[in-house]
Steps between C-alpha positions, in 0.01 A plus 500: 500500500457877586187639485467856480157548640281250679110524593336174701268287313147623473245293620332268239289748299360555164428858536654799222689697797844569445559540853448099508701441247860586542790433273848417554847575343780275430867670543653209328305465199369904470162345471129581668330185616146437661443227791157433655250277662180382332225216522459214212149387382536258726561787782842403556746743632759568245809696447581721192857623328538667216852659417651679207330825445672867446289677671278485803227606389506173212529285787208633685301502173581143464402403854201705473399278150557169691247604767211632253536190303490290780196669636301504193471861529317612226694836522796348368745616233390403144833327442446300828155356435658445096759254670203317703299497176742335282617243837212385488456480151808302472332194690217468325585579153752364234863667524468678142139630561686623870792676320229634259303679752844571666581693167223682477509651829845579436484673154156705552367442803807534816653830336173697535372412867789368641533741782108564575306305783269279314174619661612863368460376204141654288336427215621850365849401530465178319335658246770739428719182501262380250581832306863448531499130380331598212803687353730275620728307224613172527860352377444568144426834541072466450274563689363215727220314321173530718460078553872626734386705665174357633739209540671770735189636681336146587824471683467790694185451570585166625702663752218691638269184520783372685530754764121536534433156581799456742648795585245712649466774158176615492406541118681382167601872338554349136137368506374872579776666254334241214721461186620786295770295303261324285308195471728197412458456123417114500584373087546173440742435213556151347555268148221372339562105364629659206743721617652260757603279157616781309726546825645113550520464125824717546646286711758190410325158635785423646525789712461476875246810443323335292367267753534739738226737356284243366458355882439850605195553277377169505478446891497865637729479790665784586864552389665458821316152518590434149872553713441302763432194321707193508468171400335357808230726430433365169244178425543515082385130557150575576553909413466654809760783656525553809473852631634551883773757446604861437863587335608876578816676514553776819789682572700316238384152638290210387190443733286176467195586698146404504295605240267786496225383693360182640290409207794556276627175594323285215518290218469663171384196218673517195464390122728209355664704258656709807576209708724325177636874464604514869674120459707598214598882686629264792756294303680787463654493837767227601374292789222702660349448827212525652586803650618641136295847402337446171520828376839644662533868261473832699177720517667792319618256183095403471432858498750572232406194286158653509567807389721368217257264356184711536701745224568229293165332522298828427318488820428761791750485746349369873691429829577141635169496700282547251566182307345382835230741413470377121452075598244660770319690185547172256300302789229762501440443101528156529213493725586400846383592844642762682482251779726270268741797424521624858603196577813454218621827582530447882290788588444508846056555436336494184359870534843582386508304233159663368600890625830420287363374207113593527522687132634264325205245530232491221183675601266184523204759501314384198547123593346526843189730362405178226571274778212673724321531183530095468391459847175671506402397174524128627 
């Protein structure tokens, strides 16, 4: 191998100096390449190649991003501290809410304050982020819907957070900037009783949908547990199913993972009519195991059946989810706890349950005042 210039190795150093950090050419392959000494966590001396860049001054750029990410310096380039962000991210979260935050940053966040050091970032330049995100369209053309792009912001503030609590930044700029894109427009949009039987009345008895919807609205699991079902997970003996799995597609392959959260592993009661439903929908396939899934139709044929029958039924068209939404809302009219409710849908605490469905409850107002009444009378 010829090399066309050579420097010694620099002693092991984390400092920004170019003068420390030389780079190398390679005659053979036309290519820049960086090679240097550093010091693990565990203060272990290692060595460090990198080859394959056109220029020299990518190859010192690259070095110069290995050492300010190793050091934690909180001087760092945005895009540097982005790829510790979503690292660690990636162990402690679910791969699709990962690759969701990964999208984010790539689509709105990256292209904006790639090349800045992150504690050069201000509270006036987010806001005029904030400015820019507002006229920002989407795929279809529209402009992004305001639930986005706090969805977008509470990521980007995350990142702050992140590098404030171990990274050395001093302040979290989004919190100081404050939110100029809108408040998230919280409506909760569901079938009443009525509705939901307009909706199934559409449907043949004998098809798979059929029993496919009616489990939907009368357990509340989430689609991609609706999915994950098979018949292992089924009890129609003593009418219990057994919920302790997610179904998902990413990157064009099927993922069985966990389900939400911890307390999303339960077991969701159900009536007898469903259970004898569920028997019959299982006769349909030749031989099943236990490891058969119940339910084996793709997300995107639920959402078009849904569409389809809604027109035909009359009835306001709702997403997937809020079927989940519409058993949670039958619950509340039939009485029951939110305690009782929380625990069906697999909420992780029952405040969510409650700041999710807090309207729908009857105002017991009138009730409690006669009940006092009662008391002090007595």
């Amino acid at each position: 191998m010829n090399i066309l210039s050579f420097t010694p190795m620099p002693p092991i150093s984390t400092e920004r100096n170019d003068k420390f950090m030389p780079a190398y050419y390679n005659e053979e392959s036309k290519k820049w390449y960086c090679k240097f000494y550093y010091k693990d966590w565990q203060g272990n001396r290692k060595q460090k190649k990198k080859s394959g860049f056109e220029r020299k001054k990518d190859a010192l750029e690259w070095e110069r991003s290995f050492l300010d990410k190793l050091s934690g310096s909180p001087d760092m380039a945005f895009s540097d501290m982005v790829e510790l962000y979503l690292e660690d991210k990636k162990k402690h979260v679910k791969l699709k809410t990962y690759l969701n935050h990964k999208d984010l940053f790539r689509l709105w966040i990256l292209p904006y304050f790639k090349d800045k050091a992150i504690n050069d970032i201000t509270a006036i330049d987010i806001r005029q982020w904030e400015a820019t995100l507002k006229e920002s369209t989407g795929k279809k053309g529209t402009l992004l819907s305001s639930s986005y792009m706090n969805n977008i912001l509470a990521k980007f503030s995350g990142l702050f957070n992140f590098a404030v609590r171990f990274y050395g930044l001093p302040s979290n700029p989004c919190k100081l900037a404050g939110n100029l894109v809108g408040k998230m427009q919280k409506s909760l949009n569901f079938w009443t009783k009525e509705e939901f039987d307009r909706f199934i009345s559409t449907f043949d008895k004998s098809d798979p949908f059929y029993a496919a919807f009616l489990t939907l609205y009368y357990t509340g699991m989430r689609i991609g547990e609706l999915q994950a079902l098979t018949l292992a997970d089924l009890d129609l003996e003593n009418g219990i199913i057994h919920i302790n799995k997610t179904y998902a597609i990413i990157s064009g392959q099927e993922i069985i993972t966990t389900p939400k959260t911890t307390k999303s592993v339960r077991e969701i009661y159900i009536p007898a009519f469903l259970c004898k439903l569920l028997k019959k929908h299982i006769k349909r396939y030749y031989k099943p195991q236990p490891d058969t899934r119940v339910f084996q139709m793709a997300k995107e044929t639920y959402r078009n059946r849904l569409v389809n029958h809604s027109e035909k039924a009359g009835v306001k068209r709702i997403r997937l989810h809020d079927i989940r939404h519409s058993h949670a809302s039958l619950l509340i009219d039939l009485n029951f706890s939110v305690l009782m409710i929380s625990e069906r849908l697999g909420h992780e605490d029952p405040s969510i349950t409650l700041k999710t469905y807090a309207h729908l409850f009857p105002t017991k107002q009138n009730e409690l005042v006669e009940r006092l009444d009662e008391i002090f009378n007595k």
